[in-house]
ROROTI-576726 format. One record per atom (N, C-alpha, C, O): atom name; residue in one letter; x, y, z; residue number from 0. Coordinates in steps of 0.001 Angstrom, whole numbers, always signed. Layout:
BEGIN
+------+------+---------+---------+---------+-----+
: site : code :      c1 :      c2 :      c3 : pos :
+------+------+---------+---------+---------+-----+
:   CA :    A :       X :       Y :       Z : NUM :
...
+------+------+---------+---------+---------+-----+
***
This chain:
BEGIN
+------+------+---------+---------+---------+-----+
: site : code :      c1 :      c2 :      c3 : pos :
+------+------+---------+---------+---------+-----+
:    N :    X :   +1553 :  +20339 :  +68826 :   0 :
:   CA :    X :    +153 :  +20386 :  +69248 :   0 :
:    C :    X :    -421 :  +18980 :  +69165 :   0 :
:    O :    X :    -331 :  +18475 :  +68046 :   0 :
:    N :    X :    -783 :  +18512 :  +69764 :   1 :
:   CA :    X :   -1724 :  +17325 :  +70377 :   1 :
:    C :    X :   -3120 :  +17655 :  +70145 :   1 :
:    O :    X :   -3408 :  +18850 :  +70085 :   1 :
:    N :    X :   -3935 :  +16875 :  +70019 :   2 :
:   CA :    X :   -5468 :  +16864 :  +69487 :   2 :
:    C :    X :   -5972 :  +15077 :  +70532 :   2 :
:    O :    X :   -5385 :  +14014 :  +70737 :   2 :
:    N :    X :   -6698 :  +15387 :  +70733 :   3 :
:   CA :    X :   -7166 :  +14062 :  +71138 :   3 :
:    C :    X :   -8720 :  +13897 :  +71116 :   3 :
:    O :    X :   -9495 :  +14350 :  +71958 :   3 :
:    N :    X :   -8934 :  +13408 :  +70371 :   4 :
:   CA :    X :  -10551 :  +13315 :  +70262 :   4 :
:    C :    X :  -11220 :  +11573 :  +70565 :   4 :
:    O :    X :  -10951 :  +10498 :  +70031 :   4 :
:    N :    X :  -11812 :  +11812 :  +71246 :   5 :
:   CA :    X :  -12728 :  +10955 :  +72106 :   5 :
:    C :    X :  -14137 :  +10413 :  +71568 :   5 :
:    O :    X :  -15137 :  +11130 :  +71578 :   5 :
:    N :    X :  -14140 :   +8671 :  +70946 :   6 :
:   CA :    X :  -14847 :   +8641 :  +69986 :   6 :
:    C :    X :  -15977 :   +8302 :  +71143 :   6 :
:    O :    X :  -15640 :   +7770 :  +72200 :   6 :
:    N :    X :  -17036 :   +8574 :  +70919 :   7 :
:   CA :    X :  -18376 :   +7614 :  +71729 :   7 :
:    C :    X :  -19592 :   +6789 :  +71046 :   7 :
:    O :    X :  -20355 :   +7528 :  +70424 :   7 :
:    N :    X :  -19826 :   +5852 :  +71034 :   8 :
:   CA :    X :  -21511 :   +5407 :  +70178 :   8 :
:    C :    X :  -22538 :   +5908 :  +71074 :   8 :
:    O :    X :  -22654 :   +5938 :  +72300 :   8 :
:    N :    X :  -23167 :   +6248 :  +70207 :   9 :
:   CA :    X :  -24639 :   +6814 :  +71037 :   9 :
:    C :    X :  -25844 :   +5356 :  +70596 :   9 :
:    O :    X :  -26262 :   +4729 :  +69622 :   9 :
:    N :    X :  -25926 :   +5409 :  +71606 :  10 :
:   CA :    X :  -26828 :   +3719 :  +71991 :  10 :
:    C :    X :  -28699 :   +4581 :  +72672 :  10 :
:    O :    X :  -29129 :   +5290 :  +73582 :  10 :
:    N :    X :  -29162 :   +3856 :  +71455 :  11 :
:   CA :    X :  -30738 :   +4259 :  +72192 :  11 :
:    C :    X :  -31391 :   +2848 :  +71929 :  11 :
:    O :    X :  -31158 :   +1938 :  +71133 :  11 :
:    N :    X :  -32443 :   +3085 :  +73085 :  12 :
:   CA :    X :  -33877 :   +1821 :  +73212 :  12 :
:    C :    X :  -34512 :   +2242 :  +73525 :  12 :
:    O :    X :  -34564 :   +3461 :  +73693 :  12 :
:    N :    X :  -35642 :   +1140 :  +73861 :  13 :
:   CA :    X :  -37158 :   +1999 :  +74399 :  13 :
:    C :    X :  -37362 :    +740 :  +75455 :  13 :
:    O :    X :  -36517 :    -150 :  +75555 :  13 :
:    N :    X :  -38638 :    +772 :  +76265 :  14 :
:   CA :    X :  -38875 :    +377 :  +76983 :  14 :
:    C :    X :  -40269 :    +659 :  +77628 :  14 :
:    O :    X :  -40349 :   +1766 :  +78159 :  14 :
:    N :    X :  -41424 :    -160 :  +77687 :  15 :
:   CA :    X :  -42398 :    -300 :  +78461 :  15 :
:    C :    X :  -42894 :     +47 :  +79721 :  15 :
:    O :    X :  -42618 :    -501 :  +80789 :  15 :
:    N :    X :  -43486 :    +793 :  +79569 :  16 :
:   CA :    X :  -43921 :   +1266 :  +81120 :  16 :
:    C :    X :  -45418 :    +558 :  +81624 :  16 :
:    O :    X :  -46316 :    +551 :  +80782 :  16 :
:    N :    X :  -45626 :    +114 :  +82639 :  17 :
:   CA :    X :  -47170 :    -631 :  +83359 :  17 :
:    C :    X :  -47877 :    +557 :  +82838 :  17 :
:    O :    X :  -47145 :   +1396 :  +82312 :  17 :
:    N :    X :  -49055 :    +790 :  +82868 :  18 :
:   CA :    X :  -50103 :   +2006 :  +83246 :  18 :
:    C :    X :  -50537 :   +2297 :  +84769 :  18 :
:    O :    X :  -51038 :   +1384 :  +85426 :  18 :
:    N :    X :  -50402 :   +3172 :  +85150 :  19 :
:   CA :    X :  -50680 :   +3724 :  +86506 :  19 :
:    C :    X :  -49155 :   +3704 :  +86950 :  19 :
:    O :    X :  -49071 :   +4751 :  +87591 :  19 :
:    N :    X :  -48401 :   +3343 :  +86963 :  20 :
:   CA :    X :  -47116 :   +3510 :  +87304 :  20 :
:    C :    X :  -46088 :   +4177 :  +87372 :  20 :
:    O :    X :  -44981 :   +4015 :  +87887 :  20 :
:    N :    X :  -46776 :   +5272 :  +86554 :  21 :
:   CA :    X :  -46134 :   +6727 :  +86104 :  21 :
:    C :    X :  -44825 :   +7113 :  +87417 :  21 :
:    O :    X :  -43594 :   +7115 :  +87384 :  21 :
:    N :    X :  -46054 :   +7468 :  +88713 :  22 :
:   CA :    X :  -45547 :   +7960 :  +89484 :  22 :
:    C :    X :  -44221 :   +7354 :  +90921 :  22 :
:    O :    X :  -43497 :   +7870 :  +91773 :  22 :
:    N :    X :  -44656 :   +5709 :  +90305 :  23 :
:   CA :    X :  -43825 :   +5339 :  +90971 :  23 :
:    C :    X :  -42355 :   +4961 :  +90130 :  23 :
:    O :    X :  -41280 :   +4841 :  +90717 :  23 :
:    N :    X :  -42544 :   +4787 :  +88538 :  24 :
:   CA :    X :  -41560 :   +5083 :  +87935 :  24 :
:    C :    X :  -40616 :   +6478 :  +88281 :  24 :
:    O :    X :  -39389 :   +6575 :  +88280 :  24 :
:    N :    X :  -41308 :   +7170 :  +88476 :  25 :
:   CA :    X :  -40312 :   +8686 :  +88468 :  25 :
:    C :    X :  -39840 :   +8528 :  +89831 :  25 :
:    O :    X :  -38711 :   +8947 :  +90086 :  25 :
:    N :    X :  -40733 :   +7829 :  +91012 :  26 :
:   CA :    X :  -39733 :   +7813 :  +92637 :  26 :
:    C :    X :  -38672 :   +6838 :  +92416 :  26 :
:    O :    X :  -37698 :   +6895 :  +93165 :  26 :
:    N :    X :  -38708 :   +6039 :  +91592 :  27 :
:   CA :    X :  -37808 :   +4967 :  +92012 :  27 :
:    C :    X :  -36577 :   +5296 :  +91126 :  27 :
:    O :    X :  -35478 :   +4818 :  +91405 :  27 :
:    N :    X :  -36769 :   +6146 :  +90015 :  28 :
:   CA :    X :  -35499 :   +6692 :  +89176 :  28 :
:    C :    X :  -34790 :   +8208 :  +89951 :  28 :
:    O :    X :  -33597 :   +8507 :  +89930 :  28 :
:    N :    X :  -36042 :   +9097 :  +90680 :  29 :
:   CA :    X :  -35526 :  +10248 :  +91402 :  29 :
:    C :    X :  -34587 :   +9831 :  +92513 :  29 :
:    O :    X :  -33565 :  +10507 :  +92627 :  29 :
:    N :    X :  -34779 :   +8794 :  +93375 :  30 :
:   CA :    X :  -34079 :   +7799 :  +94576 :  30 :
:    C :    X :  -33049 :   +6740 :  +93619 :  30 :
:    O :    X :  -32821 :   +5590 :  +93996 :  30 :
:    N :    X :  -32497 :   +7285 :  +92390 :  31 :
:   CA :    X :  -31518 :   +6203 :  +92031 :  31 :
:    C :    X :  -30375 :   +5498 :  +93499 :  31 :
:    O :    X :  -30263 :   +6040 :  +94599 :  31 :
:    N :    X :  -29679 :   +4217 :  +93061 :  32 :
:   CA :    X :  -28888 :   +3804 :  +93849 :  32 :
:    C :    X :  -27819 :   +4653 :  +93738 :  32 :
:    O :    X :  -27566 :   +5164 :  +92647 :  32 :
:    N :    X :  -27076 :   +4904 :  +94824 :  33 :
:   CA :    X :  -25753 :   +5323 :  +94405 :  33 :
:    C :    X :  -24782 :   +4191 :  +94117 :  33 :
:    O :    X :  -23707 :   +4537 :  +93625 :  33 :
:    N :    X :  -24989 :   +2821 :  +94353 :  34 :
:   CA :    X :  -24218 :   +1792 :  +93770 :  34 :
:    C :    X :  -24430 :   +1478 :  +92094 :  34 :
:    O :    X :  -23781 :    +771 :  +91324 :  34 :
:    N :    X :  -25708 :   +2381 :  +91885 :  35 :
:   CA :    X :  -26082 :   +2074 :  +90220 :  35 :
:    C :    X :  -25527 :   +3090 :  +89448 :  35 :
:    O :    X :  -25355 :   +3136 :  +88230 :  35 :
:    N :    X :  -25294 :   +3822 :  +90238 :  36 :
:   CA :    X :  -24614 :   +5467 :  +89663 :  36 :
:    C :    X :  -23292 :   +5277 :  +89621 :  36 :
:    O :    X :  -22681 :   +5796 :  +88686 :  36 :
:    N :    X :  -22481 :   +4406 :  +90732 :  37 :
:   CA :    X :  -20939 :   +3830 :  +90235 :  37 :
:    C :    X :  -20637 :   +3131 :  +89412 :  37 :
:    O :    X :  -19650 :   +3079 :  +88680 :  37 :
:    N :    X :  -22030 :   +2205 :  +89571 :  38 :
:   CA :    X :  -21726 :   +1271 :  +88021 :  38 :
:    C :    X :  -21798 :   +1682 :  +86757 :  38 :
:    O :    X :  -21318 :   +1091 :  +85790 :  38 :
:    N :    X :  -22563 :   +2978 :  +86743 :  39 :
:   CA :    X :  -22692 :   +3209 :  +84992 :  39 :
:    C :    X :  -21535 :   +4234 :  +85266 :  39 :
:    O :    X :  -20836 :   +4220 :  +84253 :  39 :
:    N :    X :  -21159 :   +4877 :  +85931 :  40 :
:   CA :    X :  -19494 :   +6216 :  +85785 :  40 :
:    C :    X :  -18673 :   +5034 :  +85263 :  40 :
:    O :    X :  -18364 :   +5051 :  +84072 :  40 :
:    N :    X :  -18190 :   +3744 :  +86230 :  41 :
:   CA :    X :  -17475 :   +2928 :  +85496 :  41 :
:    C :    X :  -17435 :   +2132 :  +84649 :  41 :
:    O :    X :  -16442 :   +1433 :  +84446 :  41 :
:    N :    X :  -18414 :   +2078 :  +84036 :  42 :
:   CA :    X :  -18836 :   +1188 :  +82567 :  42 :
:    C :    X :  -18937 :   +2616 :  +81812 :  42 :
:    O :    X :  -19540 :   +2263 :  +80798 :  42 :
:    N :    X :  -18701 :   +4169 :  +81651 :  43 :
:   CA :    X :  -18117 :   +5248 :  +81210 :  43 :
:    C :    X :  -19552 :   +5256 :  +80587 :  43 :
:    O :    X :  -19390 :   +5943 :  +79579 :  43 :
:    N :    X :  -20926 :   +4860 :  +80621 :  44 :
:   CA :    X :  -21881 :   +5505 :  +80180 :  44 :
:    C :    X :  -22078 :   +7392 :  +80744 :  44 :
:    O :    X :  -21938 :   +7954 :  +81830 :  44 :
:    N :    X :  -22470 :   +7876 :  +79309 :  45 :
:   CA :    X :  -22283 :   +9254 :  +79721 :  45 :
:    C :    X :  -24058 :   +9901 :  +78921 :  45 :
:    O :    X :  -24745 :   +9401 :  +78031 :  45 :
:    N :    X :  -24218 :  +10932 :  +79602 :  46 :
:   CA :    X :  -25493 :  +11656 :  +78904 :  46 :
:    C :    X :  -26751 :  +10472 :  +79119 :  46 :
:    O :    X :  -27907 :  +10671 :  +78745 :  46 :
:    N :    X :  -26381 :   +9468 :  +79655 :  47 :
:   CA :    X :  -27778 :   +8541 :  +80030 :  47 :
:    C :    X :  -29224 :   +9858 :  +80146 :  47 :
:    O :    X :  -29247 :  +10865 :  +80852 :  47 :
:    N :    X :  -30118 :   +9430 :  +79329 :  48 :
:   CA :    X :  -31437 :  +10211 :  +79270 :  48 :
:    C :    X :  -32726 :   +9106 :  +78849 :  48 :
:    O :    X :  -33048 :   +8115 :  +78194 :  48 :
:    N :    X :  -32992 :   +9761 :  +79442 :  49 :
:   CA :    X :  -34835 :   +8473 :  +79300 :  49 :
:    C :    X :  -35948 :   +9220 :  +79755 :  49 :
:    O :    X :  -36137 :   +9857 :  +80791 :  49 :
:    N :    X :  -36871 :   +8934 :  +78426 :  50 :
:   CA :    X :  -37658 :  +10472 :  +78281 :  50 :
:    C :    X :  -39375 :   +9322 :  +78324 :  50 :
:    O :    X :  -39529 :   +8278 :  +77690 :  50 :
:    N :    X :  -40213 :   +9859 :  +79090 :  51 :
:   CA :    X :  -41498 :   +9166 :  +78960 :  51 :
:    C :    X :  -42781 :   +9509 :  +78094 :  51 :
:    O :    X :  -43651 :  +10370 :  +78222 :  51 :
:    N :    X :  -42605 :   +8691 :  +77338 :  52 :
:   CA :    X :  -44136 :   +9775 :  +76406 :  52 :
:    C :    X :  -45473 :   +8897 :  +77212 :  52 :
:    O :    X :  -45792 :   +7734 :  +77463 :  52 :
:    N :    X :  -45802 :   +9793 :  +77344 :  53 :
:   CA :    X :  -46975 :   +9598 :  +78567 :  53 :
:    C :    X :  -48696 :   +9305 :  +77678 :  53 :
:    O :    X :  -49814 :   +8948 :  +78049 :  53 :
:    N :    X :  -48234 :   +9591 :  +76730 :  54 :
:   CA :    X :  -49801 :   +8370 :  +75359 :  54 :
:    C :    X :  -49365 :   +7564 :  +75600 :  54 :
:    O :    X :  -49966 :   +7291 :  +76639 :  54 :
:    N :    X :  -48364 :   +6479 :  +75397 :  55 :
:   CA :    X :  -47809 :   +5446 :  +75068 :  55 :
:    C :    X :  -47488 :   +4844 :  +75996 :  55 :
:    O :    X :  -47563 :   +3616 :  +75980 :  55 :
:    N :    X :  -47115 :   +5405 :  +76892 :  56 :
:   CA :    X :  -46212 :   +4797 :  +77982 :  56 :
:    C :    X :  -44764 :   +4435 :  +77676 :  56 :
:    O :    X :  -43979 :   +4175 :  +78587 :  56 :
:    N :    X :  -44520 :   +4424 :  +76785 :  57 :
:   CA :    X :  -42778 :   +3940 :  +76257 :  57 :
:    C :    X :  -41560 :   +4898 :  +76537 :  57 :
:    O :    X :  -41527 :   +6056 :  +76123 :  57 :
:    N :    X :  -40669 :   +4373 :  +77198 :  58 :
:   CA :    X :  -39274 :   +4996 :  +77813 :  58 :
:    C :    X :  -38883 :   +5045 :  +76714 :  58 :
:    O :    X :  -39507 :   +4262 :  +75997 :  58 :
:    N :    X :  -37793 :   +5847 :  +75974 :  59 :
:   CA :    X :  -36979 :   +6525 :  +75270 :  59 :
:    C :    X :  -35804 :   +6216 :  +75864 :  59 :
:    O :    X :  -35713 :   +7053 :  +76762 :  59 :
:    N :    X :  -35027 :   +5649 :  +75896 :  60 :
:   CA :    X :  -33723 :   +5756 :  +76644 :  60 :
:    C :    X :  -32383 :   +6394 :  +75696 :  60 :
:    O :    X :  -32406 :   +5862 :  +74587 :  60 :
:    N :    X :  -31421 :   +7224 :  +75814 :  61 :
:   CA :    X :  -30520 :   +7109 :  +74885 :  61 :
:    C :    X :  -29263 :   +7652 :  +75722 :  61 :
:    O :    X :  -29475 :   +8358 :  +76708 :  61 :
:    N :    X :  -27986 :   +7335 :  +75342 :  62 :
:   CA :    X :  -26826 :   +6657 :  +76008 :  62 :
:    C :    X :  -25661 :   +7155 :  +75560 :  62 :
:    O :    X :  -25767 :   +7229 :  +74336 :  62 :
:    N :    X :  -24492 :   +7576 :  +75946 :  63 :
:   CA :    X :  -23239 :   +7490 :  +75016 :  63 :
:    C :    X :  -22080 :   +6549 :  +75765 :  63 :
:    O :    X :  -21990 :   +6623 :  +76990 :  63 :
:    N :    X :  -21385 :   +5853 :  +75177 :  64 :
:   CA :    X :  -20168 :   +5029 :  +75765 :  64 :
:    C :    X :  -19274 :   +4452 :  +74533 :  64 :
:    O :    X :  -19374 :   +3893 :  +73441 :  64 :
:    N :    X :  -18195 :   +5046 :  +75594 :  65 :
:   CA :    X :  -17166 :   +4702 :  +74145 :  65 :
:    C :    X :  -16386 :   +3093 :  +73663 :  65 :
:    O :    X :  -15471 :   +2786 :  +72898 :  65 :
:    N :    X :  -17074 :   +2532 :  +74339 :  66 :
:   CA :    X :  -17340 :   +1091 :  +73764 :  66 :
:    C :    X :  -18252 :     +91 :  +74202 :  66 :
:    O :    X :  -18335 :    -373 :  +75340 :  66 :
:    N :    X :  -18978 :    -221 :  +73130 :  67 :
:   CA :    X :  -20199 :   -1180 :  +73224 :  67 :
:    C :    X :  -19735 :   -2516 :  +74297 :  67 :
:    O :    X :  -20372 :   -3074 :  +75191 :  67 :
:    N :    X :  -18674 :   -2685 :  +73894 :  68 :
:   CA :    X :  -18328 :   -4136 :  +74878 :  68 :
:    C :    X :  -19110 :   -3813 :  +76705 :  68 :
:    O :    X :  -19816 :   -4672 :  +77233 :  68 :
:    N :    X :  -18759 :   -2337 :  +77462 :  69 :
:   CA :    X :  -18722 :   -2154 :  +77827 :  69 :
:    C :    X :  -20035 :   -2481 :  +78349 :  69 :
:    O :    X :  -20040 :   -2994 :  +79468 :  69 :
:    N :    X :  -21460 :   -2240 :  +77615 :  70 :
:   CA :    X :  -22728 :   -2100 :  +77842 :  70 :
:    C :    X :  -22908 :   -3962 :  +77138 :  70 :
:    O :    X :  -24038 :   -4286 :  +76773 :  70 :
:    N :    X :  -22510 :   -4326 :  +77096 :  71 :
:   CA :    X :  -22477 :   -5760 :  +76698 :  71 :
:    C :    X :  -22213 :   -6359 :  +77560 :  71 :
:    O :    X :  -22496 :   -7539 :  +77353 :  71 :
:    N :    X :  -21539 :   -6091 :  +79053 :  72 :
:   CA :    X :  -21093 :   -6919 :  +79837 :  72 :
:    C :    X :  -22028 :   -6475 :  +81401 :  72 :
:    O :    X :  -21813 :   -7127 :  +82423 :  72 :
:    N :    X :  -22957 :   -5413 :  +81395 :  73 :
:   CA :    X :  -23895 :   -4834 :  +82278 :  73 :
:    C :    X :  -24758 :   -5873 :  +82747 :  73 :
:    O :    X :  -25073 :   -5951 :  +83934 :  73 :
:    N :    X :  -25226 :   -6811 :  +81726 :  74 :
:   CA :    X :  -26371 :   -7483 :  +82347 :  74 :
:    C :    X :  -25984 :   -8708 :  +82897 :  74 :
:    O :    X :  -26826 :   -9599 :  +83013 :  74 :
:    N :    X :  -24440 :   -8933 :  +83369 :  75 :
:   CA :    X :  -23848 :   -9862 :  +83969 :  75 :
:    C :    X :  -23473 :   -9769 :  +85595 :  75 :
:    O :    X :  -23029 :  -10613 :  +86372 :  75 :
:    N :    X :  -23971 :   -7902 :  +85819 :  76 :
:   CA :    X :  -23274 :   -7238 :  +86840 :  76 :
:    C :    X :  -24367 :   -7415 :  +87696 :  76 :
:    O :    X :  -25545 :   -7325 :  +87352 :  76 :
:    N :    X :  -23832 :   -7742 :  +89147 :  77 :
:   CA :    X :  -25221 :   -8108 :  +89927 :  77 :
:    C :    X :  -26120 :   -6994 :  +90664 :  77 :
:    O :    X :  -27120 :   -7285 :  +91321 :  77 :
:    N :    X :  -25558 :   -5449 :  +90444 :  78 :
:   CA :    X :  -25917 :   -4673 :  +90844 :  78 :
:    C :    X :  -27341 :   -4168 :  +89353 :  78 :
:    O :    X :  -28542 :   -4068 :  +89604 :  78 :
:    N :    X :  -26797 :   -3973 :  +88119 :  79 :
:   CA :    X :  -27750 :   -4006 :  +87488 :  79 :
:    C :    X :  -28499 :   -5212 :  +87078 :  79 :
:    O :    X :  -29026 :   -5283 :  +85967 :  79 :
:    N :    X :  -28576 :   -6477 :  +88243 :  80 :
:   CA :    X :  -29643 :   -7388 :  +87527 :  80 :
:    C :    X :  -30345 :   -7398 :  +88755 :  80 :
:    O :    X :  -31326 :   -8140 :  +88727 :  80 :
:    N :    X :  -30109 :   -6682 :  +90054 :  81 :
:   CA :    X :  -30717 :   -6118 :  +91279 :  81 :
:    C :    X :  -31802 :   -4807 :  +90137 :  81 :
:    O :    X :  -32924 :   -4884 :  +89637 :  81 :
:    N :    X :  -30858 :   -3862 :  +90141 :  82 :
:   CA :    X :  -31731 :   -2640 :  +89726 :  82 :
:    C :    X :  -33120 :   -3154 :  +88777 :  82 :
:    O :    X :  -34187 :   -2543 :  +88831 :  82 :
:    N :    X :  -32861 :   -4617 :  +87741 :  83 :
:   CA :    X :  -33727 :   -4680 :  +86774 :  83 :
:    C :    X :  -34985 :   -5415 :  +87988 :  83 :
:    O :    X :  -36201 :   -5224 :  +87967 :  83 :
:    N :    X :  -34390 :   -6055 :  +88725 :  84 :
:   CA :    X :  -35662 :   -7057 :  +89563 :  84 :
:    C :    X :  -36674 :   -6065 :  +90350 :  84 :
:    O :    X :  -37767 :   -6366 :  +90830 :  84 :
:    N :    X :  -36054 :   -4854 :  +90357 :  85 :
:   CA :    X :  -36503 :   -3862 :  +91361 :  85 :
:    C :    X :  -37656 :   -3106 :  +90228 :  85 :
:    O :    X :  -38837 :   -2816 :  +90418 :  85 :
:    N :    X :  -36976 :   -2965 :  +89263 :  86 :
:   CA :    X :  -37951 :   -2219 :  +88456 :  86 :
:    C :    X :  -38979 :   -3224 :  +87240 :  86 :
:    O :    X :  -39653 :   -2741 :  +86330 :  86 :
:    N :    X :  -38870 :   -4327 :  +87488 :  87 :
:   CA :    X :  -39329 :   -5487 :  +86807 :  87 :
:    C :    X :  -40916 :   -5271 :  +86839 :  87 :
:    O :    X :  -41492 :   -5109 :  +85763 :  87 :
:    N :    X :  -41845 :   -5262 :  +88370 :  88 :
:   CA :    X :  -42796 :   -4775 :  +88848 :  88 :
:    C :    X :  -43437 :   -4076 :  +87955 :  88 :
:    O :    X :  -44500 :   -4534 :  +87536 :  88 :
:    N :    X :  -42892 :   -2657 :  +87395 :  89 :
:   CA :    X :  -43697 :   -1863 :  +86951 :  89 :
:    C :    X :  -43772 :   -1350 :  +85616 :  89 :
:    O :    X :  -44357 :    -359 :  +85180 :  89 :
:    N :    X :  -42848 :   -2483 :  +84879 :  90 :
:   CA :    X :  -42058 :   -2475 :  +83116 :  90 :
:    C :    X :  -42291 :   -3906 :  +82755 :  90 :
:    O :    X :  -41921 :   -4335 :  +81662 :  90 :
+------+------+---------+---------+---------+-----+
***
């Protein structure tokens, strides 16, 4: 019998939201890229969730990937430093 268990870190942050921006935050995450959606399957981020508390305005983000290196090397990728310029505007 074989067992194989699959370790992951669960990685959370937060993040700033503009005021009034609510609604264009939620179009521009409902219309994700599908080139941003290949990039995080292959950087093996899994359960990505980002929750808005709407007093505050502050994103919740929290993450699983089974190695940090992995999310260490994202903000080098030109597709997520596209996605950040895009959402820069309203964060």
């Amino acid at each position: 019998l074989l067992t194989i268990i699959k370790i992951l870190i669960e990685i959370a942050f937060k993040m700033k939201l503009k005021a009034g921006y609510e609604q264009i935050y939620q179009q521009r995450h409902d219309e994700i890229w599908p080139e941003l959606v290949d990039l995080l399957k292959d950087t093996q981020i899994q359960n990505y969730s980002i929750f808005l508390d709407e007093e505050t305005l502050f994103l919740f983000a929290i993450l699983w990937i089974p190695n940090q290196e992995y999310l260490e090397k994202l903000p080098e990728n030109p597709v997520m430093q596209k996605w950040w310029a895009y959402m820069q505007d309203i964060m």
